[in-house]
C-alpha positions in Angstrom: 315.2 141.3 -100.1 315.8 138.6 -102.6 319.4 137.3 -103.4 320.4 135.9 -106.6 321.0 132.7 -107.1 324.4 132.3 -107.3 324.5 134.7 -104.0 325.8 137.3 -106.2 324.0 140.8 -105.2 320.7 142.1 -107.1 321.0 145.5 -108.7 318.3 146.7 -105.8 321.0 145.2 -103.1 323.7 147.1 -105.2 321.9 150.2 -105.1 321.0 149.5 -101.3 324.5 149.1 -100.5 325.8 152.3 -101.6 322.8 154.1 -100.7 324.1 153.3 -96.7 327.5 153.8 -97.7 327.2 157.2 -98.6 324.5 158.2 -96.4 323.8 158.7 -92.9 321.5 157.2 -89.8 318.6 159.8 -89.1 316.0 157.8 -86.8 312.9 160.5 -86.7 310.2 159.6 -84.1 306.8 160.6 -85.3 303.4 160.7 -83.2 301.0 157.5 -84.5 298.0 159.8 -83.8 297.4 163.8 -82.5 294.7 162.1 -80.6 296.7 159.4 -78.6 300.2 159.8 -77.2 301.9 157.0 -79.0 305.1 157.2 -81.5 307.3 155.2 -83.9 310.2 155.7 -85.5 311.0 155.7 -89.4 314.5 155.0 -90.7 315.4 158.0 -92.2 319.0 158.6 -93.8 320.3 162.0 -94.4 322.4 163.0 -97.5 323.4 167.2 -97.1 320.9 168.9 -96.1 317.7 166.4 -96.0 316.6 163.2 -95.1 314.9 160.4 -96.7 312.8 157.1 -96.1 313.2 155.0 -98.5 311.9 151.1 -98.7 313.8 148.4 -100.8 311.2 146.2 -102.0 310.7 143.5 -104.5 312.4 145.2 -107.8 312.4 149.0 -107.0 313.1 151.5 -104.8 310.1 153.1 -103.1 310.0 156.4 -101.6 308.0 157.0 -98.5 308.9 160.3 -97.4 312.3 163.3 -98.0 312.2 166.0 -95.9 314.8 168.9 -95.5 316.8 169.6 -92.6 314.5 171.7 -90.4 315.8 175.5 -91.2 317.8 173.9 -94.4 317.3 176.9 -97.5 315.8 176.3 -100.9 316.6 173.4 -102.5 318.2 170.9 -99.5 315.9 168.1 -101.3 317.4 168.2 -104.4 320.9 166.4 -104.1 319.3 163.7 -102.5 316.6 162.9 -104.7 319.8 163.5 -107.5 321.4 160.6 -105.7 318.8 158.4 -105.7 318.2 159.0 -109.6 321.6 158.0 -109.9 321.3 154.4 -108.0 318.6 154.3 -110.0 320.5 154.9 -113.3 323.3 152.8 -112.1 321.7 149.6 -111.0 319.0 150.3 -113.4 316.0 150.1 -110.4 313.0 152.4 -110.5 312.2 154.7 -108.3 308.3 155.0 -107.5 305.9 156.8 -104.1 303.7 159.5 -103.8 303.9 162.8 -104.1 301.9 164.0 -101.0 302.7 167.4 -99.6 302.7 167.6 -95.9 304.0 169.4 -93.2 306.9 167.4 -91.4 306.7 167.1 -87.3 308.7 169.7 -84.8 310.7 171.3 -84.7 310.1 173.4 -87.7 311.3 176.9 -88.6 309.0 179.6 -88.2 309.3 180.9 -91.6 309.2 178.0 -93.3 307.0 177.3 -96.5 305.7 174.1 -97.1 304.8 173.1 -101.2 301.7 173.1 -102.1 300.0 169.7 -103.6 300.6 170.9 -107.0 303.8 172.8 -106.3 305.1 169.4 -105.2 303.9 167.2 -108.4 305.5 169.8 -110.5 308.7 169.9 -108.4 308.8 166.1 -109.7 307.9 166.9 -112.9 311.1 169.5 -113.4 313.4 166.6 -111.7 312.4 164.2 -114.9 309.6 161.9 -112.7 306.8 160.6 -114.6 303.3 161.6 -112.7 299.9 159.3 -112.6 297.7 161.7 -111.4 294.0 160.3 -110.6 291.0 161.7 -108.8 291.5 163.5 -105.8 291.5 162.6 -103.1 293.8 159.3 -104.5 297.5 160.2 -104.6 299.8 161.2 -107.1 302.2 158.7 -108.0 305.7 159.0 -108.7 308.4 157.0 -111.2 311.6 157.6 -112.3 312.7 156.9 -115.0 309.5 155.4 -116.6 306.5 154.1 -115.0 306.3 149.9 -115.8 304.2 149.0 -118.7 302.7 146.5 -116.5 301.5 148.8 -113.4 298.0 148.5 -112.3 296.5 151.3 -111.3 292.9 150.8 -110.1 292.3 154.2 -109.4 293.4 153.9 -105.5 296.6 152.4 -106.1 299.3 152.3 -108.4 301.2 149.5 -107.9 303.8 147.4 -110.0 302.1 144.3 -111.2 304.0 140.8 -109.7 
């Protein structure tokens, strides 16, 4: 992550800083494949009752995955994609990923409901994200607070111009 010149913090370092402050380790191990038995790990961080992975490049903050808290109720997502709209707020950063509605590895309650594709964009929608939808299968993209006037989008990606 870039410093600023006068090795002062950037407002993405800012936000980075208190992100770790005021959350917590969650290493998750996923399988690479279901047809070979290899794993990696993803730096998750949980705030209440979910966890996120979040990547600190360039000028924004980029949202990989959140997942609740395996047998967390309704709603464990929200205070942490709250806080995140707050860094962003604060250090003014965007936020930007996809919105890609899966169904997160074991263990998992019984009873549990994932969102559907469309459930999830309009979960987004209600917590003030702007959507880029494009033809499926491409993803959905996600930004909060605005999407960059300068984004390319070439109908498989959707990424901030350099």
């Amino acid at each position: 992550m870039p410093v600023a010149k006068n090795n002062e913090m950037t407002p993405l370092q800012r936000a980075r800083e208190e992100w770790e402050a005021n959350t917590t380790p969650h290493p998750k191990k996923h399988p690479l494949s279901k047809f070979r038995p290899a794993f990696h790990t993803h730096e998750f961080r949980e705030f209440g009752e979910a966890i996120a992975w979040v990547e600190w490049d360039g000028k924004y903050i980029e949202i990989k995955k959140i997942e609740k808290i395996p047998c967390a109720g309704r709603g464990a997502a929200i205070p942490i994609v709250n806080f995140l709209k707050v860094l962003a707020d604060k250090y003014h950063v965007r936020l930007w990923g996809q919105a890609k509605s899966y169904t997160p590895d074991p263990p998992w309650c019984d009873d549990e409901r994932i969102l559907s594709q469309e459930e999830l964009e309009a979960w987004y929608e209600r917590r003030g994200f702007q959507l880029v939808r494009q033809r499926k299968p491409a993803p959905t993209w996600i930004w909060y607070p605005d999407i960059p006037r300068n984004y390319v989008d070439d109908g498989s990606v959707c990424l901030p111009a350099n």
